[in-house]
DRENMIBA-601535 format. One line per field, with one value per residue (C-alpha): residue number from 1; chain; x, y, z. Coordinates in nm, 4 decimals, padded with zeros to 6 digits. Layout:
! residues N
resi	[NUM/...]
chain	[A/...]
c1	[X/...]
c2	[Y/...]
c3	[Z/...]
This chain:
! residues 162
resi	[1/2/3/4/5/6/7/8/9/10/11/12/13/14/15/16/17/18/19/20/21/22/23/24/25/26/27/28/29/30/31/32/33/34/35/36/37/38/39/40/41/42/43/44/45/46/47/48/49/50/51/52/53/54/55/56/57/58/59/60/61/62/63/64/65/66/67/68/69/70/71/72/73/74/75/76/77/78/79/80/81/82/83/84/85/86/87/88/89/90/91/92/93/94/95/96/97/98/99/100/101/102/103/104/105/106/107/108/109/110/111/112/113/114/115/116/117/118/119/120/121/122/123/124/125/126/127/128/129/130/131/132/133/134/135/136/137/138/139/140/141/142/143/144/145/146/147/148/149/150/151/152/153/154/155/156/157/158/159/160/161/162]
chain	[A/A/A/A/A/A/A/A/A/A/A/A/A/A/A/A/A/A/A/A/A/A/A/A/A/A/A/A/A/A/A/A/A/A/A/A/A/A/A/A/A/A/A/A/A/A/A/A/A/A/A/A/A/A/A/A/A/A/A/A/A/A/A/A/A/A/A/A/A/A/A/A/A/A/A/A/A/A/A/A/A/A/A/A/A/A/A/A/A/A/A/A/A/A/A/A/A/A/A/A/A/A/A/A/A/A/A/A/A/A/A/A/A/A/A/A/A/A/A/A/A/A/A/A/A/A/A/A/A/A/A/A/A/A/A/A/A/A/A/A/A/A/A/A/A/A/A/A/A/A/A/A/A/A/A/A/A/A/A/A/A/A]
c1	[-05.6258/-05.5768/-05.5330/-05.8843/-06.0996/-06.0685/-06.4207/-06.3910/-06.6777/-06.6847/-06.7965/-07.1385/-07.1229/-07.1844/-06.9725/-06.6810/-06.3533/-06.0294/-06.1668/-06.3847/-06.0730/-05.9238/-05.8518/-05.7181/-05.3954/-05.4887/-05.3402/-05.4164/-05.4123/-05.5043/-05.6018/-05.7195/-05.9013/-05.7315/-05.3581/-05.0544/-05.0724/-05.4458/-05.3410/-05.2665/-05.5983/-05.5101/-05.2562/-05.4564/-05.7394/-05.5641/-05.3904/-05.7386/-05.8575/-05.5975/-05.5125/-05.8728/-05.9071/-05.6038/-05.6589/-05.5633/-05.8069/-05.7170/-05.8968/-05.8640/-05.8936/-06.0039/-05.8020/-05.8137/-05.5429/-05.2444/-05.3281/-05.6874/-05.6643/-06.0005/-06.2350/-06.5618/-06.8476/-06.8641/-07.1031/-06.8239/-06.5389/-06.7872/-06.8546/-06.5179/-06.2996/-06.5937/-06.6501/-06.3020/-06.0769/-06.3149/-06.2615/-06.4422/-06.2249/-06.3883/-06.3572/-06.3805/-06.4785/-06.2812/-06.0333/-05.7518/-05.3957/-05.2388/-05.2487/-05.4800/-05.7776/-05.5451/-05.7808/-05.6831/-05.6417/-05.3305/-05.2329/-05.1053/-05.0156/-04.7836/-04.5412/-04.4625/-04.1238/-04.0959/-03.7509/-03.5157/-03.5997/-03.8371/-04.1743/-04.4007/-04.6453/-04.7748/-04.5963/-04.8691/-05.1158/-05.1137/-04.9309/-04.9551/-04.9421/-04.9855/-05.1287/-05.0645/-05.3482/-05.4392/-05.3669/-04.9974/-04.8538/-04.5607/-04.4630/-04.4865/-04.4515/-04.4294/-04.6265/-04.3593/-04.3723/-04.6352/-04.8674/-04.7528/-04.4112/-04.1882/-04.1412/-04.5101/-04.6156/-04.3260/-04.4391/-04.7959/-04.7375/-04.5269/-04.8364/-05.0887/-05.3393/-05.3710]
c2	[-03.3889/-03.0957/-02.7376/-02.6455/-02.9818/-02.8697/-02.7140/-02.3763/-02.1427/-01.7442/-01.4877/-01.4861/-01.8231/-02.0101/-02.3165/-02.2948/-02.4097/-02.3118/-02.5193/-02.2507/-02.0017/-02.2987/-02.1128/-01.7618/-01.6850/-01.6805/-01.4560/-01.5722/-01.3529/-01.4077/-01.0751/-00.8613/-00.5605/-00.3889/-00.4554/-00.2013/-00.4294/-00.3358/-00.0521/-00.3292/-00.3688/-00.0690/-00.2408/-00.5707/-00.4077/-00.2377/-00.5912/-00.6988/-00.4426/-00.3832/-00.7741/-00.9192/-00.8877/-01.0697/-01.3779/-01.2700/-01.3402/-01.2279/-01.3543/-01.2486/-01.4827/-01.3133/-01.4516/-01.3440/-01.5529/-01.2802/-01.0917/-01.0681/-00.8402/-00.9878/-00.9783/-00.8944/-01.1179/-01.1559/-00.8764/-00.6514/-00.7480/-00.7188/-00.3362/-00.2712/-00.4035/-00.2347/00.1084/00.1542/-00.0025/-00.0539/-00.4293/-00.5880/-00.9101/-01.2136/-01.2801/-01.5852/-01.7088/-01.6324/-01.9269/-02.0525/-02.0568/-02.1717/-02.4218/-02.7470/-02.6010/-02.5054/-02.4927/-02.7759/-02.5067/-02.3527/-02.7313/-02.7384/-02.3753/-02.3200/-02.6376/-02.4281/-02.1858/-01.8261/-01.6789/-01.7229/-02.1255/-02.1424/-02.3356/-02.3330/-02.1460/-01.8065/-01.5611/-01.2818/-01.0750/-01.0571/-01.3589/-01.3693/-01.7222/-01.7437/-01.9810/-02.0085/-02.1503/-02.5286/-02.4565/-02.4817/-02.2606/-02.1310/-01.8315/-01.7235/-01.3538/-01.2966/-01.0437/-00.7400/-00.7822/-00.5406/-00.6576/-00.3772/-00.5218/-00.5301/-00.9114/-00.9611/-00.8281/-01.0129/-01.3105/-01.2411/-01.1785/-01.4746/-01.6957/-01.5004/-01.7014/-01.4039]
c3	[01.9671/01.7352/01.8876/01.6415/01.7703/02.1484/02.2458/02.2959/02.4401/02.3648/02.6076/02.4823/02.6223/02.2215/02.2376/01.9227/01.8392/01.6524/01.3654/01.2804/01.2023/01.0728/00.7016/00.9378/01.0701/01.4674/01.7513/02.0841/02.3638/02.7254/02.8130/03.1728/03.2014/03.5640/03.3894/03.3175/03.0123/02.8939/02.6470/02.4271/02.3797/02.0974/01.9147/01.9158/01.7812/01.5117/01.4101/01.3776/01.1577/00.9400/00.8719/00.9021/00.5269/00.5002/00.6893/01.0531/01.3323/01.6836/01.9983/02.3261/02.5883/02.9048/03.2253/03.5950/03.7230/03.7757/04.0439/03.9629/03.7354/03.5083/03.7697/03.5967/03.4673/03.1001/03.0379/03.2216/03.0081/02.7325/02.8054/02.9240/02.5703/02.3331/02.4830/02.6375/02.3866/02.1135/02.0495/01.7658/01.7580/01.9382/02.2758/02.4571/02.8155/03.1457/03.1140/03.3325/03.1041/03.3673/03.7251/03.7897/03.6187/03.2464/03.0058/02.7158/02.4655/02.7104/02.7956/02.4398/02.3616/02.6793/02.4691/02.2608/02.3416/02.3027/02.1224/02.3855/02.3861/02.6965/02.6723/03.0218/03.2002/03.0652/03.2622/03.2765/03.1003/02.7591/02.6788/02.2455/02.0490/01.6843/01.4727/01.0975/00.8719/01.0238/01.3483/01.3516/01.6830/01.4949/01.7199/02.1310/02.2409/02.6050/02.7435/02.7078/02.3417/02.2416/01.9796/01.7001/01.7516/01.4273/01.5607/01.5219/01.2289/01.0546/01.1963/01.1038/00.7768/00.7144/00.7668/00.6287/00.3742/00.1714]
């Protein structure tokens, strides 16, 4: 199965895939509201902005499996990402990356390795994978890599349709 045929469903609870960004470059991001790492909520946003018009999509995929740290229900996260951090980019449903219950979408992102050669589990919050056009996982930042990253916007540009 292809990363953009696995059923995906958004926190609005509308059942999607990747196949509908299938044209976009995609950055993935499982994301937490209650996390030292939540100010990159800013960054992410501004990727979003200032590349949508060029092909970039980035979703957030809200995950409460690192200490807890996504605790609220949808509508929460919701509120919390638009009047907080101002988040416009779609989010989708709390998901498990990692563990018994790994979502299929993580089952095939966590193959791929980050820069120092290492594929597995997502270590924590805020975990980025990028897709070119297609659906192609063609880069992993771990979660210390901040989104506005010289690294990332190379890499985003390199795959950009437009």
């Amino acid at each position: 199965m292809s990363l953009t045929d696995i059923p995906l469903t958004t926190l609005d609870g509308r059942s999607t895939s990747l196949a509908e960004y299938a044209d976009s470059a995609v950055l993935l991001v499982n994301v937490a509201s209650k996390c030292g790492l939540t100010p990159q909520y800013t960054a992410l946003e501004q990727l979003a902005k200032d590349y949508r018009d060029r092909g970039l999509v980035v979703i957030g995929v809200p995950c409460n499996q690192f200490m807890g740290q996504e605790p609220g229900t949808a509508e929460e996260i919701q509120e919390f990402c638009s009047t907080t951090y101002g988040v416009t980019f779609p989010l989708l449903a709390k998901t498990d990356v990692n563990g018994a219950d790994r979502h299929p979408l993580y089952a095939e992102l966590v193959q791929t390795a980050d820069a120092d050669g290492t594929a597995g589990d997502v270590q924590w919050n805020f975990e980025k994978f990028l897709l070119a056009p297609g659906g192609r996982v063609v880069k992993r930042f771990r979660p210390a890599t901040v989104p506005d990253a010289p690294e990332v916007v190379d890499a985003i540009e390199a795959v950009l349709p437009s």
